[in-house]
C-alpha positions in Angstrom: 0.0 0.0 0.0 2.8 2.2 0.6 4.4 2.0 -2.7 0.8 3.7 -4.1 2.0 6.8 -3.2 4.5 7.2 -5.6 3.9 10.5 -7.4 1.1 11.1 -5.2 -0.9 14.5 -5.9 -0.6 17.4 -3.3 -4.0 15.9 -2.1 -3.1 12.6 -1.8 0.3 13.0 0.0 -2.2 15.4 2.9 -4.4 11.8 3.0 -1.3 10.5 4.7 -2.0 12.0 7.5 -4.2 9.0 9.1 -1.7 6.3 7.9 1.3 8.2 8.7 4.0 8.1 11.8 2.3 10.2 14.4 5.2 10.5 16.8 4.9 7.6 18.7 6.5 5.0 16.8 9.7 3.4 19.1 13.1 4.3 17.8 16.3 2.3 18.2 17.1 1.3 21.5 13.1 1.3 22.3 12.9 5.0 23.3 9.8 6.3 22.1 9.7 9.9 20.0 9.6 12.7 22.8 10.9 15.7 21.1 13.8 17.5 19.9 15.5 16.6 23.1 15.7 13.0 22.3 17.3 13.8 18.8 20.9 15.6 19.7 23.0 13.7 18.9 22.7 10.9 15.9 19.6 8.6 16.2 17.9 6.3 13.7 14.5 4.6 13.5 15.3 1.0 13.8 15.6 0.4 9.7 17.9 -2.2 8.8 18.7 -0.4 5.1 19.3 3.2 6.3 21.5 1.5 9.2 23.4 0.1 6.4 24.3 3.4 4.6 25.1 5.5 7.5 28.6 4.5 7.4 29.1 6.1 3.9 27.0 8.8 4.8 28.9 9.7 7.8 32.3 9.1 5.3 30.6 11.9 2.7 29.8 14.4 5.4 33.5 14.0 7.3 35.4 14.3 4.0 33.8 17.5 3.1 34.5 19.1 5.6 31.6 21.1 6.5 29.6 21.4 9.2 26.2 19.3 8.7 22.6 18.7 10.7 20.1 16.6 9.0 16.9 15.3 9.8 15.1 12.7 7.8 11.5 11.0 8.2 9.5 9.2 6.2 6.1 9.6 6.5 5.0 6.2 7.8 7.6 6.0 10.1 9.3 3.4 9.3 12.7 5.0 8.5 14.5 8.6 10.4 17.4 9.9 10.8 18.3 12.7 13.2 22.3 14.1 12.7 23.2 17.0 15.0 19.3 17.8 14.5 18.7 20.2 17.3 22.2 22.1 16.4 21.2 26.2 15.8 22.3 27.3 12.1 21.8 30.7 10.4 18.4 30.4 8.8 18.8 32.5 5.6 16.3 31.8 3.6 14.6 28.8 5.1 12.8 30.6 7.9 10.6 32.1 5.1 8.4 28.8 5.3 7.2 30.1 8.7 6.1 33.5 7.2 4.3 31.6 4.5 2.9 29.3 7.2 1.9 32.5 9.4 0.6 34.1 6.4 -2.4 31.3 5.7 -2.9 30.9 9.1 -3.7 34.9 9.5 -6.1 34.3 5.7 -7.9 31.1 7.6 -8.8 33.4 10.5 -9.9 36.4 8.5 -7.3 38.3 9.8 -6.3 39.2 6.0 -7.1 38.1 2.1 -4.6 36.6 0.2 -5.8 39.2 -2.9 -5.4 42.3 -0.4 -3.2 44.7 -2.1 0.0 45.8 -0.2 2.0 48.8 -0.9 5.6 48.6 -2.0 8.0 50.1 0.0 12.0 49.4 0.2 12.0 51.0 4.2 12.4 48.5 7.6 13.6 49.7 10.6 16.5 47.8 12.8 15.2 45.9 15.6 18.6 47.3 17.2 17.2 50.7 17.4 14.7 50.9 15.0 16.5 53.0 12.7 15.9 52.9 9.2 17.3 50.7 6.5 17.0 49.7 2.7 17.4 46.1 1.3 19.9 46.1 -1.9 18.9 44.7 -5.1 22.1 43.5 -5.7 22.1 41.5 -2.5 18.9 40.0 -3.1 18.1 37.1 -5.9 14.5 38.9 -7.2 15.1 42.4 -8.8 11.9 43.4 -10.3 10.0 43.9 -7.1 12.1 47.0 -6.2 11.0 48.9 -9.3 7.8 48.2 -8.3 8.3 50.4 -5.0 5.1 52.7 -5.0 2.9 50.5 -6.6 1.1 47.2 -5.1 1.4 43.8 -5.5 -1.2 41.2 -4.2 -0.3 39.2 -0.6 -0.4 36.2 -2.5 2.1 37.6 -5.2 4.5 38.7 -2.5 4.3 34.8 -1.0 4.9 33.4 -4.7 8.1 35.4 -4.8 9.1 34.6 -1.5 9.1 31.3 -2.1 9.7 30.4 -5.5 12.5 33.4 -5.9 13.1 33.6 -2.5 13.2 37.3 -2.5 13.9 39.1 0.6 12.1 42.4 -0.2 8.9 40.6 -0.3 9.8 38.8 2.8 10.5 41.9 4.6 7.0 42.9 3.1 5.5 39.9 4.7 7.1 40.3 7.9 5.9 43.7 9.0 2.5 42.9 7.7 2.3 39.6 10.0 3.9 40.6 12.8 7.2 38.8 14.3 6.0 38.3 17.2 2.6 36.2 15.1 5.3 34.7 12.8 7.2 33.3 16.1 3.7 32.2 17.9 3.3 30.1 15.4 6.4 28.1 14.9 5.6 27.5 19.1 2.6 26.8 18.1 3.4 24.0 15.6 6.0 22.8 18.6 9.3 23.8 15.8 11.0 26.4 18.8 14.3 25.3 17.0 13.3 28.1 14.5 14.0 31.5 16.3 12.9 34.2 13.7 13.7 37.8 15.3 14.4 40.0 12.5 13.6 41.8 9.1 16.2 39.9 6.9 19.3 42.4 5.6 19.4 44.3 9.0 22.7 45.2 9.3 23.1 46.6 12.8 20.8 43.6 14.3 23.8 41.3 12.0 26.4 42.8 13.7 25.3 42.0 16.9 24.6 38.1 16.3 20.8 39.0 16.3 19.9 36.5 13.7 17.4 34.1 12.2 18.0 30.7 13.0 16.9 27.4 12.9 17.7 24.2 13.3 16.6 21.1 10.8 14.1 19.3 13.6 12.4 22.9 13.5 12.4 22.3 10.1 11.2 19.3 9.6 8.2 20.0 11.8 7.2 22.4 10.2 7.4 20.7 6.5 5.8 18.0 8.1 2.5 20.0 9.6 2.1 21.2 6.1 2.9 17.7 4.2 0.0 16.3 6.8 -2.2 18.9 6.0 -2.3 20.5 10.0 0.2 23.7 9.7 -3.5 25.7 9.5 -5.8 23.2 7.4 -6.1 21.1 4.4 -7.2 23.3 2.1 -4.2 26.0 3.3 -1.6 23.3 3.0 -2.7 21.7 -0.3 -1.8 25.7 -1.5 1.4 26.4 0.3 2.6 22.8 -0.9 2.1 24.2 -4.5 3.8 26.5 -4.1 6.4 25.4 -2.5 6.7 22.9 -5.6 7.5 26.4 -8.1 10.5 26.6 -6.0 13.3 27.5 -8.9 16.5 26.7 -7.0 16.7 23.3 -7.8 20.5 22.2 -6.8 20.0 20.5 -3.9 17.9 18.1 -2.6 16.0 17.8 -6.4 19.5 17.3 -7.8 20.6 14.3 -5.8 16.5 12.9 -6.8 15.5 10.8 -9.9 14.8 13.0 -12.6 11.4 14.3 -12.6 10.6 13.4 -8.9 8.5 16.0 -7.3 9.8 18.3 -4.6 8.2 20.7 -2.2 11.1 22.8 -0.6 12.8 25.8 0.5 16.4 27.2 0.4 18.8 28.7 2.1 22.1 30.6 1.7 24.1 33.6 2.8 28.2 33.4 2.7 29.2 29.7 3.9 25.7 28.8 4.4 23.9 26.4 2.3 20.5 24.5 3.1 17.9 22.7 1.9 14.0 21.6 3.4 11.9 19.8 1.3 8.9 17.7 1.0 9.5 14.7 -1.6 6.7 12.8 -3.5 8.6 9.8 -3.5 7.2 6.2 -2.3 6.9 6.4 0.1 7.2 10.9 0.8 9.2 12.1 3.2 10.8 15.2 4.4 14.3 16.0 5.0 16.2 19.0 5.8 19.9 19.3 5.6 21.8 22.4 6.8 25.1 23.0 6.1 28.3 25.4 6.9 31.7 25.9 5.8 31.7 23.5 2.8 34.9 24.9 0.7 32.7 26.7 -1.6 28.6 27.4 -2.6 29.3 24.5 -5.3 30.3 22.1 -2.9 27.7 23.0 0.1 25.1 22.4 -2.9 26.6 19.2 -4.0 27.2 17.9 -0.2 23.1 18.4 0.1 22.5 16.5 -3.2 24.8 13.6 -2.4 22.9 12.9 1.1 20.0 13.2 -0.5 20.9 10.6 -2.7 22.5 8.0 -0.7 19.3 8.5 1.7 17.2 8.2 -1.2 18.4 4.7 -2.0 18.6 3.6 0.8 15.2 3.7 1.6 13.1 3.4 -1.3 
């Protein structure tokens, strides 16, 4: 039955949700799931085939070089693997699924509409002192949006090009319009503390002072997992942020270590040294896996690091 799944629909993969691991499955040594606590260190669901690779894994990750946390489930919970899991990393770009996440959440409640208009600005203010500060096109990996500044764009355009684009003026947009504080509630909310968003991205004098956006893959995964089971707001709201999840156009990670074709649901990261991934996979059957990297020897490498663990973890459990 599991193997039915393959190339499941966005519908399909949130039907999982009855069928799926729910947390309580034993892991090796017998100790049930009991939270990011119980995942420190390196811990696998007693599965005799990803037991078997983690030697080679283990070899990949210590020849690189890098620093690396990964955390890996299946769905049905019959395979996991939790490395360094509940180690902090620089966000970048991956705390943006928890603005996206905040922003349904606030359209359920009829807080806002996703087709509510929102002026373009390029002004934030520091959470050091609130002073004010501009993002820079040329640090960012969207351009258009700032010669847009004036007009308006649609809530739900501003999510597509957060995601799919990953640009951080429209994040910034986002932000304010949420609320941090809302945007933080709800990663408590869907028990993914490991993600600590603070900040505006590109504030300088909050960067200076180590007041960052971080994460850490268990957050992660909890939250990819909410939406892949249709419960980070509701069915309806995840079968939409898994879409668009799926237009995601950085495709050198996690896709790239994938058979061709295979559909992904995921979000990037990067800033200097940084590299991440956190996706979603229609495989058979899905699962989610996050992998967070830093200090690979270049951006080249930190992306082919993420598509070689995919890989090796993609064979050895399908």
């Amino acid at each position: 039955m599991i193997r039915s799944f393959a190339g499941a629909a966005p519908g399909c993969l949130l039907a999982l949700g009855a069928l799926a691991y729910s947390g309580s499955t034993a892991r090796a040594g017998g100790a049930p799931y009991a939270g990011s606590a119980a995942h420190s260190g390196t811990v696998v669901a007693p599965d005799p085939r990803l037991a078997k690779a983690l030697p080679a894994l283990e070899s990949t990750i210590g020849k690189s070089g890098a620093e690396v946390a990964v955390a890996f489930r299946t769905l049905d919970g019959r395979s996991e693997w939790w490395r360094r899991a509940d180690e902090s990393f620089h966000a970048a770009s991956t705390m943006k699924v928890a603005v996206l996440i905040e922003l349904y959440r606030q359209a359920r409640h009829g807080d806002l509409r996703l087709d509510e208009p929102l002026t373009i600005r390029n002004e934030f203010h520091s959470l050091v002192d609130g002073s004010p500060f501009a993002l820079d096109p040329q640090d960012d990996d969207e351009t258009e949006l700032y010669r847009a500044v004036g007009e308006t764009r649609t809530l739900a355009q501003l999510s597509e090009l957060m995601i799919t684009v990953s640009s951080n003026l429209a994040t910034n947009l986002l932000m304010d319009k949420l609320g941090v504080d809302n945007i933080r509630a709800g990663v408590h909310a869907l028990g993914a503390d490991g993600m600590n968003v603070r900040r505006d991205l590109e504030d300088g004098k909050a960067f200076e002072q180590g007041l960052n956006n971080t994460t850490t893959a268990s957050a992660l995964l909890r939250l990819l997992e909410a939406i892949a089971r249709g419960k980070a707001v509701d069915p309806e709201s995840s079968r939409q942020m898994l879409a668009i999840l799926e237009r995601q156009t950085v495709n050198d990670r996690i896709p790239a270590g994938l058979p061709p074709g295979m559909r992904v649901a995921h979000k990037t990261g990067e800033i200097t040294g940084i590299r991440h991934d956190a996706a979603i996979v229609f495989a058979a059957p899905p699962f989610v896996l996050v992998v967070l990297t830093r200090g690979a020897s270049s951006p080249e490498a930190g992306s082919a690091l993420i598509a070689e663990i995919t890989r090796q973890l993609y064979h050895a459990t399908q």
